[in-house]
PAMARFI-500866 format. One line per 8 residues: number of its first residue (from 1); their letters; for each residue x, z, y of C-alpha. Coordinates in Angstrom, 1 decimal. Each point is the difference from the previous one (the first is absolute). Layout:
BEGIN
NUM = A = X/Z/Y  ...
END
This chain:
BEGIN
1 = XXXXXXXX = 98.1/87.2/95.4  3.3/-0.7/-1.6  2.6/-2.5/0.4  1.5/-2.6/-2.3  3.5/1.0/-0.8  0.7/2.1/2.7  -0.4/-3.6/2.2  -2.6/-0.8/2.3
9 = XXXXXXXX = -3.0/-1.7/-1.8  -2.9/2.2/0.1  -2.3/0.0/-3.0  -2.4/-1.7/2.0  2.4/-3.1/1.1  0.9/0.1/-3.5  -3.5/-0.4/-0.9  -0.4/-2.8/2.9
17 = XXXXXXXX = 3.2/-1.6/-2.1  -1.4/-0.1/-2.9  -3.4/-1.4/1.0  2.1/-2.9/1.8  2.3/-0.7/-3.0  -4.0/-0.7/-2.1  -1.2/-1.7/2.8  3.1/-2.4/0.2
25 = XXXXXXXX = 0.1/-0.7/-3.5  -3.8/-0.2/-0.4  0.5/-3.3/2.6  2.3/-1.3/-2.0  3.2/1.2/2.8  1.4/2.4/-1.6  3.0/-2.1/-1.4  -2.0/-2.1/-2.8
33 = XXXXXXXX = 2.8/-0.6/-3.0  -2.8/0.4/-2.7  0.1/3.7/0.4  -3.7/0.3/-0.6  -1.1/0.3/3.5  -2.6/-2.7/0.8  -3.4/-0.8/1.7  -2.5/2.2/-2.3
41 = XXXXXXXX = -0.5/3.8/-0.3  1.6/-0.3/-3.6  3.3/-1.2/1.1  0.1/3.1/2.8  -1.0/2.3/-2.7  2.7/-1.5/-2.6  2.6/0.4/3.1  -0.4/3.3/0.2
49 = XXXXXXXX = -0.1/0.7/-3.7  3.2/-1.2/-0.4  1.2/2.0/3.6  -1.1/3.2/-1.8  2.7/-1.0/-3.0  2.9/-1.0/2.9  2.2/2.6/1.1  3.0/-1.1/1.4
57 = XXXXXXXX = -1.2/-0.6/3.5  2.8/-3.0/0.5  -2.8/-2.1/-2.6  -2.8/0.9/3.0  1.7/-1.7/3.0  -3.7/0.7/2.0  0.2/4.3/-0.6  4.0/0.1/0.0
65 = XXXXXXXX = 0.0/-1.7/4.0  -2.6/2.9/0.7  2.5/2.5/-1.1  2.7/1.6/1.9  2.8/1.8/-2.0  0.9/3.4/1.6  3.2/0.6/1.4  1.3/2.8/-2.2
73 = XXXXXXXX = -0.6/-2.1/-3.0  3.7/-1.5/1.3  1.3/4.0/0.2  2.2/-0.3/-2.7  2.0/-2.8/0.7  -1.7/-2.3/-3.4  -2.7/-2.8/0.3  -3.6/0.3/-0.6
81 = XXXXXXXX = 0.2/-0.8/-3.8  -3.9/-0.3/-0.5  -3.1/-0.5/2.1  -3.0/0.6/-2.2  -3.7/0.6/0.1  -2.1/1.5/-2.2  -4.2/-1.0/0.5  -2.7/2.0/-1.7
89 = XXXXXXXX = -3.3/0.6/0.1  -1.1/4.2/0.1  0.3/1.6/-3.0  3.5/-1.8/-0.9  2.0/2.2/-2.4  3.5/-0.9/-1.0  1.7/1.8/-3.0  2.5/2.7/0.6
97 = XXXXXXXX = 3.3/-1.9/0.7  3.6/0.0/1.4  0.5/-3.0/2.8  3.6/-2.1/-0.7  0.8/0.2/4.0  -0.4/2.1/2.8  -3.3/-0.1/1.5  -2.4/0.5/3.3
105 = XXXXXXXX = -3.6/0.2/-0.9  -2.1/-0.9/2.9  -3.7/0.7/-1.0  -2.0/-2.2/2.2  -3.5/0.5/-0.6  -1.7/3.2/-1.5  2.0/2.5/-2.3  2.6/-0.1/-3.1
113 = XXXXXXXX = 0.6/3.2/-1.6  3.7/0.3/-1.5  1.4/2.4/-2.8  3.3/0.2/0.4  2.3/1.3/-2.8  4.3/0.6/0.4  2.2/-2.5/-1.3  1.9/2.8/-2.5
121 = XXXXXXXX = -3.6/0.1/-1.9  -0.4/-3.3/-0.9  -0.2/0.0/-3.7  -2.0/2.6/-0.2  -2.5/-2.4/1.9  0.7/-2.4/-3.3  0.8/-3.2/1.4  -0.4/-3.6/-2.0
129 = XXXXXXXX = 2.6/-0.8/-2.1  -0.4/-3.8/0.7  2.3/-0.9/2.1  -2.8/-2.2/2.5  -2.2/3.5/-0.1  2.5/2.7/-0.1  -1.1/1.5/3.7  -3.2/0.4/-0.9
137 = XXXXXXXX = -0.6/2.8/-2.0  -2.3/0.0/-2.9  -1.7/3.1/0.8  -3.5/-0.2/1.8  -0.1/2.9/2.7  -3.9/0.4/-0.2  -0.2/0.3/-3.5  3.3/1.4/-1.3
145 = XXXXXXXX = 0.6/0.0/-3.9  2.0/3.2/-0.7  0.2/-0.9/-3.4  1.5/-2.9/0.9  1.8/0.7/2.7  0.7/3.8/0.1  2.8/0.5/2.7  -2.1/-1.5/2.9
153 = XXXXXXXX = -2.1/2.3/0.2  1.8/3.3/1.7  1.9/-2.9/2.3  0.3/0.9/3.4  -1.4/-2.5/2.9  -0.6/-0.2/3.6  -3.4/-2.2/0.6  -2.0/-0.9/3.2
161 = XXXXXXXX = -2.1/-2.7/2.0  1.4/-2.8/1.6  -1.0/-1.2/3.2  2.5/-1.6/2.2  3.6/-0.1/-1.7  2.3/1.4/-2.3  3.9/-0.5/-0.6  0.6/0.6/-4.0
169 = XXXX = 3.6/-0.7/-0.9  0.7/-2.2/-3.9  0.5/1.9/-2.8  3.5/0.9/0.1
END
């Protein structure tokens, strides 16, 4: 059983969270404000939809009061610049990129595999060259074009499977 950001919400109060949040906004309590949260099944489906596509948890007032930031998030003396969330269903893949900020990844239900590639390597991993996409990289890891994209190949990585937590600093 792993914990939510090193805090104290257990998957299966978070769980218990979420099935309050669909409750209250299937009765209509949930805040109203046109946010597509009404008296049918459709509107509760639509609501989540569109909580699939949030990820700054300050735009979900009902999961962010469920969530306690750890103290050592405050170690270095900054402010917690960003509190997202990321919801998927199993089987979610996201393309090989860099993040733009220093992250903890709390995996809260199941399993996330991660590839992880140094910094110093990074065109060899061919990133975007639009400015909106470069840290992504065009490269698809389970079908690599060496044609295409011959020096990512021989690249050296460190992968393995996620179940609790993970600190990976930005690119730098």
């Amino acid at each position: 059983m792993g914990l939510i950001m090193g805090g104290d919400l257990l998957r299966a109060e978070l769980e218990e969270a979420i099935a309050r949040v669909v409750a209250d906004r299937s009765r209509g309590c949930g805040g109203g404000g046109g946010d597509g949260a009404g008296e049918n099944g459709a509107d509760v489906e639509k609501w989540m939809e569109g909580l699939t596509r949030k990820r700054d948890l300050a735009d979900i007032k009902e999961l962010r009061e469920d969530i306690m930031v750890p103290e050592y998030c405050n170690a270095g003396g900054g402010e917690l610049q960003k509190l997202n969330a990321w919801f998927g269903p199993e089987g979610t893949v996201t393309p090989l990129h860099h993040d733009l900020y220093h992250n903890l990844f709390a995996q809260v239900l199941g399993r996330k595999y991660f590839r992880l590639y140094s910094a110093s390597i990074s065109n060899d991993l061919y990133p975007h060259r639009e400015t909106m996409l470069s840290n992504i990289s065009q490269v698809d890891l389970d079908n690599i074009n060496v044609n295409e994209f011959p020096r990512t190949g021989d690249v050296e990585f460190m992968d393995g499977i996620l179940e609790e937590d993970v600190r990976n600093p930005r690119k730098t």
